[in-house]
C-alpha positions, 0 to 999 in steps of 0.5 A, spaced: 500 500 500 503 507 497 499 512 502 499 519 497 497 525 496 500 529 502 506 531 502 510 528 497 512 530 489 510 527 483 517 524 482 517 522 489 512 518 487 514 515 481 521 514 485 517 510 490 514 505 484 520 505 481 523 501 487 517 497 488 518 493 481 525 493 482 524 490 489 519 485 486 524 483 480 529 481 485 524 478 490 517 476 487 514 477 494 508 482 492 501 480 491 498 486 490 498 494 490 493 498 493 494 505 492 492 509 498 489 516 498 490 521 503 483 524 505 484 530 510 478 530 515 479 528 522 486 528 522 492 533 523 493 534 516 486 538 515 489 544 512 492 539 506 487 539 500 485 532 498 487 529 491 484 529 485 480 525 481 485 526 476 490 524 483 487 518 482 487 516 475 494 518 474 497 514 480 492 508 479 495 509 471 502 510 473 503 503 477 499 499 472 505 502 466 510 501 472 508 495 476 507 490 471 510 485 475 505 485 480 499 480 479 495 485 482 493 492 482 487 495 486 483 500 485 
């Protein structure tokens, strides 16, 4: 599971998921990846907007075209 939408860039991201499939081509240990929205209310973090839809859809594609060593990407 990768939580984004708070503080991190968009190329943080993809650094993040770049290393995802390079641990999984050494290890073969994932199953799944499930990315996480962030979602501001109740927490310490309120005055952080939320991700967009377009957040959403552009993380959700960045790991279907990067990840493609995963079984398993959620939605």
């Amino acid at each position: 599971t990768m939580l984004y939408g708070t503080v991190e860039t968009i190329e943080e991201r993809v650094e993040h998921l770049l290393a995802l499939r390079e641990l999984q081509s050494r290890t073969g240990g994932f199953q799944a990846f499930i990315p996480l929205a962030f979602h501001n209310e109740g927490n310490r973090m309120k005055n952080l907007p939320s991700p967009t839809a377009a957040d959403d859809l552009r993380v959700l594609a960045m790991s279907r075209i990067l990840l493609n060593n995963i079984p398993n990407i959620k939605a």
